[in-house]
C-alpha positions in Angstrom: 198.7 109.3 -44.6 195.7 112.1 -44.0 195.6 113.5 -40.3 192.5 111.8 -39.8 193.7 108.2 -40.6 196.7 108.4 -38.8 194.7 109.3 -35.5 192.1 106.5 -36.3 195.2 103.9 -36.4 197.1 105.5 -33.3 194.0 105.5 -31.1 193.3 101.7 -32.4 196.6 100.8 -31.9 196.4 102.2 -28.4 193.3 100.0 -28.1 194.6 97.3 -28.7 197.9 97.4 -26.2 194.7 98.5 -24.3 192.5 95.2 -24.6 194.8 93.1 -22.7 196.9 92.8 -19.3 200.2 93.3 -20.0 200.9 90.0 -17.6 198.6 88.1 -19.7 200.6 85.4 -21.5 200.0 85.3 -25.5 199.9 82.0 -27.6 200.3 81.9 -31.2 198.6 79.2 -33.8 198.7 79.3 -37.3 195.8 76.9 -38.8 195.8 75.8 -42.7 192.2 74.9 -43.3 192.3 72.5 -46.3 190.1 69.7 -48.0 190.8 66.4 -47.0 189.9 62.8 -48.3 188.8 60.5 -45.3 185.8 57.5 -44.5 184.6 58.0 -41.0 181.8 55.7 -42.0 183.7 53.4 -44.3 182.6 55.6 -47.2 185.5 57.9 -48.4 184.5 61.6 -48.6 185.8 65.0 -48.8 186.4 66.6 -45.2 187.6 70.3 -43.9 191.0 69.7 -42.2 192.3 72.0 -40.1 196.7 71.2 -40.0 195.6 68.3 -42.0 193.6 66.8 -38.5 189.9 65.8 -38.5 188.6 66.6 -35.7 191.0 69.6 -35.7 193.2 70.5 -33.2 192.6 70.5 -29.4 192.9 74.6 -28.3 193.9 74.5 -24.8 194.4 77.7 -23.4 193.6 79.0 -19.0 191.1 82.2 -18.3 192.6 85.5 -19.3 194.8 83.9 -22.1 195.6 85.6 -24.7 194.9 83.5 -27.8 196.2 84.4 -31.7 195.0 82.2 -34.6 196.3 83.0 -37.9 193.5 81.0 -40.3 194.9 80.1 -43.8 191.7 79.7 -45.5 193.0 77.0 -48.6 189.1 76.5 -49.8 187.5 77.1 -52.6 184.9 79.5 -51.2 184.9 81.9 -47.9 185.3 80.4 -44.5 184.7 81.8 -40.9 185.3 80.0 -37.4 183.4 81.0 -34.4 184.7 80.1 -30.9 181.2 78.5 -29.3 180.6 79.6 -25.3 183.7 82.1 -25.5 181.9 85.4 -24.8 184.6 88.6 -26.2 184.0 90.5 -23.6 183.6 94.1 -25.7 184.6 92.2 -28.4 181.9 90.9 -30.9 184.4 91.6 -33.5 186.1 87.7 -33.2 183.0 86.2 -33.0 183.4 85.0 -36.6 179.4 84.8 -37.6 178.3 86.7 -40.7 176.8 89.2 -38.6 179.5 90.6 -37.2 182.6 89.3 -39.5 183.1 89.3 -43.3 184.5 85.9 -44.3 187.8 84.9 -45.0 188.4 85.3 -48.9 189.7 81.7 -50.8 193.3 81.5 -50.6 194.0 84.2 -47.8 194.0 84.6 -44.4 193.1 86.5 -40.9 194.2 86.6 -37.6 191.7 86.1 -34.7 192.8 87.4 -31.6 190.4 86.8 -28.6 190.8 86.7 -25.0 188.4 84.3 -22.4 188.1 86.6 -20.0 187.3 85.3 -16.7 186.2 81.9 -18.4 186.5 78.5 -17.4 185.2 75.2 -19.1 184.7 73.3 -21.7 184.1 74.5 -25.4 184.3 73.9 -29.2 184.9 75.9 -32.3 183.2 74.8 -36.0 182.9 77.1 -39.1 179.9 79.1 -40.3 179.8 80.0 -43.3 177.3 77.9 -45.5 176.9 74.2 -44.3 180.8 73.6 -43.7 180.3 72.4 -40.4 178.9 69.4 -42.4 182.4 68.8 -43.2 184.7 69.3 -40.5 186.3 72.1 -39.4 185.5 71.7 -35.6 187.6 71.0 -32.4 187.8 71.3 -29.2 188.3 74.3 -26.9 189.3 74.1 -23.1 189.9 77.0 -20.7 191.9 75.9 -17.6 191.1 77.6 -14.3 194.8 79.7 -13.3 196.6 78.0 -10.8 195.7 80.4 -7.9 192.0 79.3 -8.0 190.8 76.4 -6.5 188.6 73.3 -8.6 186.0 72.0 -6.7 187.7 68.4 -7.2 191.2 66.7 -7.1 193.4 67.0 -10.5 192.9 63.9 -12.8 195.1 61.9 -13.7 194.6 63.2 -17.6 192.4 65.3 -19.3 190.7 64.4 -22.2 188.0 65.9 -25.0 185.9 64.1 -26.6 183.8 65.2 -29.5 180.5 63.2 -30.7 178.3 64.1 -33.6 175.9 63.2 -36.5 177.2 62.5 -39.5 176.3 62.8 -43.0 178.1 60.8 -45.7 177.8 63.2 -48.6 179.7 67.3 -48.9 179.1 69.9 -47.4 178.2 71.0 -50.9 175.6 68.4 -51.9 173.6 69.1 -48.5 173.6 72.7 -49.3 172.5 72.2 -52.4 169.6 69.7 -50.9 168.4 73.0 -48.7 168.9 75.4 -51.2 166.8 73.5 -53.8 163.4 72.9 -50.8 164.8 69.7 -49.7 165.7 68.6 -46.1 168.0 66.1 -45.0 166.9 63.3 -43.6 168.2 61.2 -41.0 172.0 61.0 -40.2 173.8 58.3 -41.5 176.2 57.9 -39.1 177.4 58.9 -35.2 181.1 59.8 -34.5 183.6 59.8 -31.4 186.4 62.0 -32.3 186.2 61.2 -36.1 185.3 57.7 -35.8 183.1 55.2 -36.0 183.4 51.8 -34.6 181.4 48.4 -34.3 181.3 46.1 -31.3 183.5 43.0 -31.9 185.3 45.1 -34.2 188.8 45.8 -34.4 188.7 49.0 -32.3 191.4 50.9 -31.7 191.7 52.3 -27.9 190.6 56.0 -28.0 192.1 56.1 -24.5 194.0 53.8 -22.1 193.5 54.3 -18.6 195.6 53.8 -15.5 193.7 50.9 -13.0 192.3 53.0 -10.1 193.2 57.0 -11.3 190.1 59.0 -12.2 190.7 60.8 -16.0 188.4 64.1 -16.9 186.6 63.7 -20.3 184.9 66.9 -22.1 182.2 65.8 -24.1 180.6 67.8 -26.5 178.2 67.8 -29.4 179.5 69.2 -31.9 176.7 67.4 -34.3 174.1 69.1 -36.7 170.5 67.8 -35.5 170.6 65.3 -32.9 170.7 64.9 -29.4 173.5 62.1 -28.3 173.1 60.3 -25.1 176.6 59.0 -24.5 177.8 56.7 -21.9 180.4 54.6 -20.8 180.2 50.4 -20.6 180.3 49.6 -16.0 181.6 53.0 -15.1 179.9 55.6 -13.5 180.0 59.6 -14.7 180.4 62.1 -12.2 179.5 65.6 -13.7 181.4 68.2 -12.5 181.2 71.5 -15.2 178.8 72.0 -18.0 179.7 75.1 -20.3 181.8 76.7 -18.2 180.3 76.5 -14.7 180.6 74.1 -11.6 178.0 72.1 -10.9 176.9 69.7 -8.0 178.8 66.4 -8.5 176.2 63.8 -9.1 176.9 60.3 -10.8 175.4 59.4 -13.8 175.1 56.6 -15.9 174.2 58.0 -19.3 174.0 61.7 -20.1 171.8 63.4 -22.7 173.9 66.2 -24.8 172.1 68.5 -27.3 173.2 70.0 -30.1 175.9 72.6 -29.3 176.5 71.3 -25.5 179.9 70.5 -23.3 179.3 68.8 -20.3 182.6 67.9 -18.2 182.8 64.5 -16.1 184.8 62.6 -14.0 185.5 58.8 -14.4 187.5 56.7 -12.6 189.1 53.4 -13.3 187.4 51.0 -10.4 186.5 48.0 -12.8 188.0 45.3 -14.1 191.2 45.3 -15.9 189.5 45.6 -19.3 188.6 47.2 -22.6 185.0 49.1 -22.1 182.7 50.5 -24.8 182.0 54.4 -25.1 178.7 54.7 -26.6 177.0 57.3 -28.2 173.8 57.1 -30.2 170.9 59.3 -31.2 167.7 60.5 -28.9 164.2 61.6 -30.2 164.4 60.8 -33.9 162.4 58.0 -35.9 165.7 55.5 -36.1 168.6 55.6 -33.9 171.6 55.3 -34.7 174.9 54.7 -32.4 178.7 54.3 -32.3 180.7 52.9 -29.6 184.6 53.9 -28.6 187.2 51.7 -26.5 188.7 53.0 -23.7 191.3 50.4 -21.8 192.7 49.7 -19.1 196.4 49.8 -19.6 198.5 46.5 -19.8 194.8 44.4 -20.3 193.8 42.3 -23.7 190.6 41.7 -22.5 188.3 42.7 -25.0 185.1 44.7 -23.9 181.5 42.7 -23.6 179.2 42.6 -26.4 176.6 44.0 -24.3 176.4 47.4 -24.3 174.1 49.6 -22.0 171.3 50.9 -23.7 170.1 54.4 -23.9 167.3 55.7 -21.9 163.4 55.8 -23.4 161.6 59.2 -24.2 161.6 62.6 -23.6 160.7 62.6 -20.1 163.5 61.0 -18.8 165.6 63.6 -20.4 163.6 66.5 -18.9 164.0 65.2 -15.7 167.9 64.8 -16.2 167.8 68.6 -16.9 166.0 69.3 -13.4 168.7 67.3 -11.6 171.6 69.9 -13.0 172.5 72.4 -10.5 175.4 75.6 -10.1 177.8 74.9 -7.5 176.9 78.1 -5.8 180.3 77.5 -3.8 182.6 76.4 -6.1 185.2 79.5 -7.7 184.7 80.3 -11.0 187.2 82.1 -13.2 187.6 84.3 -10.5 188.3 83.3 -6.8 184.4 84.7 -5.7 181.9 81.8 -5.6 180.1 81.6 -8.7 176.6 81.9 -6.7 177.5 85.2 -5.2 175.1 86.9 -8.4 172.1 86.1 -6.8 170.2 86.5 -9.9 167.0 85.6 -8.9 167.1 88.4 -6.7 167.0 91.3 -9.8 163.7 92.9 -11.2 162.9 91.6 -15.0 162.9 94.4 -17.6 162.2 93.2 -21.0 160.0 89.5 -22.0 161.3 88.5 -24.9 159.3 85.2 -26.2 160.6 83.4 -29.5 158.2 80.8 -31.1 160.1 78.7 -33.6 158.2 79.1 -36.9 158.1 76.5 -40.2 156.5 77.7 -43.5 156.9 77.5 -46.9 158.5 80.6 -48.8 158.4 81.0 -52.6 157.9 76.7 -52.5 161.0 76.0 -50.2 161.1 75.6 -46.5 162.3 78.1 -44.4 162.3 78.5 -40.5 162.6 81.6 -38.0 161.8 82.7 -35.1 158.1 84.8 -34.4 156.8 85.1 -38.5 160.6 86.2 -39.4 163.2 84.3 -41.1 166.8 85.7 -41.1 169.0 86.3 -43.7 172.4 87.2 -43.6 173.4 90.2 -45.7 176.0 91.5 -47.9 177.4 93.4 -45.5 177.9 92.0 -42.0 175.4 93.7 -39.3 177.6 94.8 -37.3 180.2 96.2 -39.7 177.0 98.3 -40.8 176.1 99.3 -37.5 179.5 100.6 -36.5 180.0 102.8 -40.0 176.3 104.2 -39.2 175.1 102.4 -42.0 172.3 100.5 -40.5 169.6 101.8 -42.0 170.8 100.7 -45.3 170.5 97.6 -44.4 168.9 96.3 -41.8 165.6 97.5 -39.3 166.0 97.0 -36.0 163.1 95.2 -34.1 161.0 93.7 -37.2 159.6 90.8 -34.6 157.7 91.6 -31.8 158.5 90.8 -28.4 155.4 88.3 -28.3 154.3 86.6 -31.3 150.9 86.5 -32.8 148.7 83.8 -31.5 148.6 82.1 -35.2 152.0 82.7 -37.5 150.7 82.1 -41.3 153.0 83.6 -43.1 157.2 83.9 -43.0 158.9 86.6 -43.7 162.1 86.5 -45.2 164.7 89.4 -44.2 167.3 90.3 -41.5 166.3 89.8 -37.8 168.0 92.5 -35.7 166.3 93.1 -31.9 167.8 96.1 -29.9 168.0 95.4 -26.5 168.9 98.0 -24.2 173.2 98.0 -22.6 172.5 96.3 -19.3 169.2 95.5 -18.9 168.2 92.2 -17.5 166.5 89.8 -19.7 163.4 86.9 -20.1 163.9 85.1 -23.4 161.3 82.1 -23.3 162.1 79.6 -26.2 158.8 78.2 -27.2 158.7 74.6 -29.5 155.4 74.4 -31.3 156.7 71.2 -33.3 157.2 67.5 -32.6 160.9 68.0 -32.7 163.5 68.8 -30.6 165.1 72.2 -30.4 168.2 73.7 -29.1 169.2 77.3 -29.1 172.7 78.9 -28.3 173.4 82.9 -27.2 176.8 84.4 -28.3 178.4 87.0 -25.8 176.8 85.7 -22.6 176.2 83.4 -20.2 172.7 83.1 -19.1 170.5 81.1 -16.6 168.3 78.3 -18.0 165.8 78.2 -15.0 163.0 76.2 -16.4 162.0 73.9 -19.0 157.9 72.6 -19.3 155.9 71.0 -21.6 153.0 73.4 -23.4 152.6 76.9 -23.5 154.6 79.2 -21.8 152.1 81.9 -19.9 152.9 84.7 -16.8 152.3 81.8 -14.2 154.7 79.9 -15.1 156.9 81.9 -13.4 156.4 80.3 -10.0 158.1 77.5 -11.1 161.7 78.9 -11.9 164.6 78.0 -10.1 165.7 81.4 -9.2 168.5 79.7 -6.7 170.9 77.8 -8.3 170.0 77.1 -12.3 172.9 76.5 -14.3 174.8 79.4 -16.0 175.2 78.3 -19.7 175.2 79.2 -23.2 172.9 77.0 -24.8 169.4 75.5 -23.4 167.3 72.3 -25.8 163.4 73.0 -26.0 161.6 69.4 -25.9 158.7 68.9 -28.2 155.5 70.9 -27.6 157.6 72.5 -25.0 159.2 76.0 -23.5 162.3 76.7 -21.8 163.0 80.2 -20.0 166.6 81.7 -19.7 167.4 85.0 -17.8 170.3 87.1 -18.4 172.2 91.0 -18.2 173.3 92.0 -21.6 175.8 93.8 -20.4 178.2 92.9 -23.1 178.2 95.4 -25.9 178.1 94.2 -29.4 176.0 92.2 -31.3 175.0 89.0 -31.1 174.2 85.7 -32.6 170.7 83.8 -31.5 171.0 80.9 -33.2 169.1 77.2 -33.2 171.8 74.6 -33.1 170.1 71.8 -35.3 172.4 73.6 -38.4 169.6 72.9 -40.8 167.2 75.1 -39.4 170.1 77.9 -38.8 170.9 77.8 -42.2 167.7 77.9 -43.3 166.7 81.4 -41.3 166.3 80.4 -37.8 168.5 82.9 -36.4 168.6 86.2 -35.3 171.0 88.9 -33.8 170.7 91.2 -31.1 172.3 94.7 -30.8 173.7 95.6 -27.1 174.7 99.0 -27.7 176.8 101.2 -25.3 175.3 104.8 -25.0 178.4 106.0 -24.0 180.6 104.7 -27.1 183.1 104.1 -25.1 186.2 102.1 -24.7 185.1 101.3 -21.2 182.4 99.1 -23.1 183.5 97.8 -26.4 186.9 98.0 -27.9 187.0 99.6 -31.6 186.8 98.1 -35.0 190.5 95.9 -35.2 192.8 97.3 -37.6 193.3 93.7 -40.0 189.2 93.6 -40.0 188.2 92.3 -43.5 185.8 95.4 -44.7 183.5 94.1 -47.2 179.8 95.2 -48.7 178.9 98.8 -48.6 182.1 99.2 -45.9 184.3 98.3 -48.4 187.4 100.9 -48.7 186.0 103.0 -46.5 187.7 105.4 -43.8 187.6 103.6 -40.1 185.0 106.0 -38.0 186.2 108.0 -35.3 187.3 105.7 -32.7 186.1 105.0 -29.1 188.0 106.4 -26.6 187.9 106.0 -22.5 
């Protein structure tokens, strides 16, 4: 081996004894992903399993876990899995999006390794590549709090995830081939609970079965494609205690909106009668909704659950107003025994405005969609992998949208979308919705504070109407129709990272983009170097590793 090389290895291998605390305890998964054969909505189908499960399996894990996935990729075609809300600290390298990862060859496999670093809450994981989510290939993803930090309520007697999404009846492959031909998709056919459907007066198997009087933690999450789910649960009452990853002020709820990419965390205790009770979930804002229910029983009862299911709230509004009522529990620990409000981040001077319009045209007779006259489109060569080599240039300009967007957008343009945003720097993104729709948009690599959310135009004035106290620190943030929503945030992890719109048509089809936190200092006090079992593909390929960072 030359000189060269073998330094490169040694100070990577260094790196990665480096990356973690020695004390930290590892876990070890090995995941076939595989086709499957099942009917969620009576119709059979092919699926993505993951160990043969749909949903796949539960990943339970505590903060500062070390977590190794081997993924046997048994498709046809490549395959990535990205690890929604988990924020690689100095690690975009696991993020497992095409920007930063090259995707699993058919009939081999790679080994994530990924740490949630001072993380708590509830998550999910789903694949990337192409329309696969479509399929399957999602699960759930808890991170426990350690045992030495305090929850800001009593241990349940069980704790549960529960996954609800849109469903479509045909592949993965025949949707793609839908977008890629100019058509869209249409209204779901179906809602699911954990992979099923069910019927009231049908013969319903118990999803759970509940001790009389014990209070039971569900995780709900939409793991869906387009549609926001309101889900609730048949006489019972849902306290909400975390929502992607943060404490929040318990209130009770009887129905909860959850958009497109969202985990919200709840408390429900058994306080009714000795009987079986309807979940429901069912779709919000789009011309026909559709629903599913799921039992949950009381243990030892027979009594079926009533026919009469509660129904889901009425417009927009209502949901808007839900938003307002979500708080951070500016006392509760978080990951780490501080209370999470002790980053008083209304307190700290904005730097950079960064507004994103959604945009809709037509390009070369197809639809496409971006963000600000640009639509993304992922390249041969992951970004990041290009970046890293100091490649860029070859491949990608940085900054090709402006931070505010023309008045009138008339034209799309169709190439990568890369913004450079300075290591550190703290951030206004405003998401503006020009379109009847809803929206919801997800950052990778952060958390960041979602502090308002009005209908119209988002202008300077606005401002006075932030909650710069206590807004909730999340990951993802839903636009309403004709609406904006304003997030503020440090990028103070390096790397880059996905902006994405969580309605997966719209992703797919360009409304995307990436932005490039780069450390100054290249330094391993930043971001950890390249891993050594990193898939190098595009104009990477065989290439020597760069010099690596060091402290």
């Amino acid at each position: 081996m030359q000189g060269g090389r073998l330094l490169t290895v040694l100070v990577c291998l260094a790196t990665t004894v480096a990356m973690v605390n020695a004390g930290d305890p590892y876990f070890y998964y090995t995941w076939n992903v595989t086709y499957g054969t099942i009917a969620p909505l009576g119709i059979p189908q092919q699926v993505i399993l993951i160990n043969g499960q749909f949903p796949g399996p539960n990943l339970n894990s505590t903060s500062n876990n070390n977590v190794v996935i081997n993924v046997f990729n048994n498709l046809d075609e490549p395959f990535l899995l990205t690890w929604s809300g988990l924020q690689h600290r100095k690690n975009s390298w696991q993020d497992g999006v095409a920007g930063t990862s090259c995707p699993i060859p058919a009939g081999t496999n790679f080994t994530y390794h990924f740490q949630p670093k001072d993380q708590i809450g509830s998550y999910f994981y789903y694949p990337t590549t192409a329309l696969h989510r479509y399929s399957g290939g999602f699960g759930g993803l808890r991170v426990n709090s350690r045992l030495l930090i305090p929850v800001p309520y009593a241990d349940p007697e069980e704790d549960h995830t529960i996954l609800i999404n849109d469903w479509y009846t045909k592949s993965h492959t025949a949707l793609k081939n839908f977008l890629d031909s100019g058509r869209t998709l249409g209204l779901p056919d179906g809602v699911l609970i954990n992979g099923k459907s069910g019927k009231v007066g049908g013969k319903n198997e118990p999803l759970f079965t509940l001790k009389p009087g014990k209070t039971y933690k569900f995780r709900i999450c939409n793991v869906g494609f387009k549609s926001t789910l309101n889900f609730r649960v048949q006489g019972h009452k849902m306290k909400l205690v975390e929502m992607e990853g943060s404490h929040v002020l318990q209130n009770d709820y009887d129905s909860l909106d959850i958009h497109v990419g969202q985990c919200f965390a709840v408390l429900v205790t058994a306080d009714q009668t000795a009987k079986n009770y309807y979940m429901v979930a069912s779709t919000r804002f789009l011309k026909k909704e559709v629903s599913t229910i799921g039992v949950m029983s009381y243990a030892g009862s027979k009594v079926e659950a009533s026919a009469v299911i509660p129904k889901a709230p009425v417009g927009w509004a209502w949901s808007l107003n839900q938003f307002r009522s979500f708080r951070w529990n500016l006392t509760a620990s978080a990951a780490r025994p501080n209370p999470q409000g002790s980053y008083h981040y209304g307190k700290i001077n904005i730097t950079r405005t960064i507004k994103l319009a959604n945009t809709k045209n037509m390009v070369d007779g197809k639809i496409r969609f971006g963000f600000n006259g640009v639509s993304h489109v992922d390249t041969e060569t992951p970004l990041k992998l290009a970046e890293y080599f100091g490649m860029a240039e070859k491949i990608f300009k940085y900054n090709v949208i402006k931070d505010e967007p023309a008045a009138k957008i008339t034209t799309l343009t169709v190439e990568p979308n890369v913004l450079n945003v300075t290591f550190r720097t703290f951030v206004e993104i405003i998401f503006e919705n020009h379109e009847k729709s809803m929206a919801s948009f997800h950052l990778d690599g952060h958390s960041f504070f979602a502090v308002a959310s009005e209908p119209g135009r988002w202008t300077p004035e606005k401002r006075k109407n932030y909650n710069l106290l206590d807004a909730v620190s999340r990951h993802t943030v839903q636009v309403y129709p004709k609406s904006w929503s304003a997030i503020l945030l440090t990028f103070d992890n390096a790397g880059m990272w996905n902006i994405r719109s969580e309605n997966w048509e719209r992703r797919y089809l360009g409304q995307q983009l990436y932005v490039s936190v780069l450390s100054p200092e290249k330094s391993l006090r930043d971001e950890y170097n390249i891993p050594l079992n990193t898939n190098l593909c595009g104009i990477v390929k065989g290439l020597p590793l760069p010099t690596p960072y060091t402290i």
